[in-house]
Structure formats: C-alpha cells, structure tokens
C-alpha positions in Angstrom: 6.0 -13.0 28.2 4.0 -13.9 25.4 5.7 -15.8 22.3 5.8 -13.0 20.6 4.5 -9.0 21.4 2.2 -6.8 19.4 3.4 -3.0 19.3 0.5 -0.7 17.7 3.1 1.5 16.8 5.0 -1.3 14.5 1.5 -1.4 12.8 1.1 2.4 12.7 4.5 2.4 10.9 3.9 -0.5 8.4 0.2 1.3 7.1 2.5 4.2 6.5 5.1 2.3 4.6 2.2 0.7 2.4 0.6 3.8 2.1 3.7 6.0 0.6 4.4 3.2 -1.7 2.7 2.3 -4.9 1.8 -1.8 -5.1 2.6 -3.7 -8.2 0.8 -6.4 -8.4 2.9 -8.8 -11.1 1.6 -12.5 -10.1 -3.1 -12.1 -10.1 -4.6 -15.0 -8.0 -4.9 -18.2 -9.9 -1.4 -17.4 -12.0 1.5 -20.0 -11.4 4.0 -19.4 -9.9 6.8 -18.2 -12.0 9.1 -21.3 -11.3 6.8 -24.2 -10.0 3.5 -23.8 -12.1 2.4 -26.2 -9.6 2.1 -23.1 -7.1 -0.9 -21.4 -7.6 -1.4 -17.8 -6.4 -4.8 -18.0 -4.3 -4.7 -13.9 -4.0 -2.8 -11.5 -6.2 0.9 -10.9 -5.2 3.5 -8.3 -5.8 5.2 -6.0 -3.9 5.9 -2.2 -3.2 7.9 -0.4 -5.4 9.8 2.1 -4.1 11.0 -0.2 -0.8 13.4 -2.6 0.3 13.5 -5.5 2.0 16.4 -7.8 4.0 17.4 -9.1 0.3 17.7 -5.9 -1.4 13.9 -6.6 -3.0 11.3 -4.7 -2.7 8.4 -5.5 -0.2 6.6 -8.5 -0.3 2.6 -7.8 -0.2 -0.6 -10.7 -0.3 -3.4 -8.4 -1.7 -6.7 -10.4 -1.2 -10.8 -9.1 -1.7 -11.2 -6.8 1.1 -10.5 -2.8 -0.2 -8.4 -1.9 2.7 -5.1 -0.1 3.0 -4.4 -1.3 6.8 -1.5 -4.0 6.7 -3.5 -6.9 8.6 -0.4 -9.2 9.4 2.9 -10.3 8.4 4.5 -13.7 6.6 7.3 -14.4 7.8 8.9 -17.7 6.0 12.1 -19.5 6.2 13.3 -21.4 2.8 16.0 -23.9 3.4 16.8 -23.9 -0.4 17.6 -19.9 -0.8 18.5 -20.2 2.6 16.7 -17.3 4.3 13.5 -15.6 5.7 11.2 -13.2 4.0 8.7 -11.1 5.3 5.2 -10.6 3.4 2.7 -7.7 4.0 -1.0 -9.2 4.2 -3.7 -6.4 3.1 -6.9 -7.3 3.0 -7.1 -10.7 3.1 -10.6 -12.8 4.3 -9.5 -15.5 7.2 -10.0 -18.2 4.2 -7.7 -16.0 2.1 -5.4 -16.1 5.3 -5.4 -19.6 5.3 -5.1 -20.3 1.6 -2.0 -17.8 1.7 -0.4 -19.8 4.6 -1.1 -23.6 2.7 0.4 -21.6 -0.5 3.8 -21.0 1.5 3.8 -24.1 3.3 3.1 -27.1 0.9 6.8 -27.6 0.1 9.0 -29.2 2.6 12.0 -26.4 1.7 9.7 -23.4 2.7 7.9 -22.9 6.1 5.7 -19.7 7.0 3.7 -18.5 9.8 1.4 -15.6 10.7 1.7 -12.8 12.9 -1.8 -10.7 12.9 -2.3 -7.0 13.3 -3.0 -6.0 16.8 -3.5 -2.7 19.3 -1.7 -3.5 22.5 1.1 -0.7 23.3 3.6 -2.5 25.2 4.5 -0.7 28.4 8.3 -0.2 27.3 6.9 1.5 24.2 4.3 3.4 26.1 6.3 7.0 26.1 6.8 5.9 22.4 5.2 8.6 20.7 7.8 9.8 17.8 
C-alpha cells in the first residue's frame, strides 16, 4: 500500500466545498504575518467563509496566480506550540508557489507541513462509490 491513497471522489468533494463557499482573502502575498512579521505570505491567504474546520475556524485556503477553482492539494501541518494539525486548501498555485507555500510553513522549528497533491485514481474499495 502506498503511504498514503488518492480518492478522486475526496477531490470531487473538496471542489464542491470550495466552490459553495465564498473565499476571503484577509492576509495578500507579500503581507506579514499577523504575529511574526518575519513571515511573509508568498501567495494570498484566507479562508472560506461559510465552513468549518477541526478547530471550529473556517477553511484554510493558499490562493496563488493560476485562475482556477479545482483544489490542487492539501497542507496538512502539525504546530507543537498550539498543539495541533491544520489542513490548508491549495488553488491554483505554480509548483514554485507550491514550494514557496511549503518553506512558508516550515521555516520554524514549532510548525512542520507537507503536501498531499490532487490526483484521479479511484481506489478499488471506493469503486461502487458513486453517491
């Protein structure tokens, strides 16, 4: 088994999540970070109003230069001081803006991130998974 499986459906249902939801975007690229001005946005960031996410907050989304409404991937981080993991919507995002989004969320030693990208496989358990 692979470390981790793609489910086109899980895609299917986060595009429709983004796309029923209006995006604020409240931090543009190149703004500081609202705590650590050291932490400088490389794509705008904000999140989608009318969700909810594991910590009661709305949605997390990276918004880079591509006009797209498909959710490309997720960031998922773990942060040792708040003690928890977040997950972050990526829509269109360049691979450079990928990158630059992961150095963004893993320069401190308290916060770790990683990337899971968008992909079409149907698993076969989820292949009579048409609801």
């Amino acid at each position: 088994m692979n470390a981790y499986e793609n489910n086109a459906f899980f895609w299917q249902k986060l595009d429709t999540l983004f796309l029923s939801s209006k995006l604020v975007i409240d931090r543009p690229k190149n703004t500081c970070h609202y705590k650590y001005s050291n932490l400088i946005y490389p794509v705008d960031y904000g999140y989608l109003s009318d969700t909810s996410s594991t910590d009661q907050a709305p949605l997390d989304v990276f918004r880079g230069s591509v006009k797209t409404n498909l959710v490309q991937g997720l960031v998922v981080s773990a942060d040792i001081l708040k003690k928890d993991c977040e997950v972050k919507l990526l829509i269109g995002c360049t691979p450079e803006e990928e990158r630059e989004v992961l150095e963004f969320l893993n320069q401190t030693e308290f916060q770790k991130a990683i990337l899971l990208r968008r992909g079409n496989e149907v698993p076969e358990w989820a292949q009579n998974d048409e609801r």
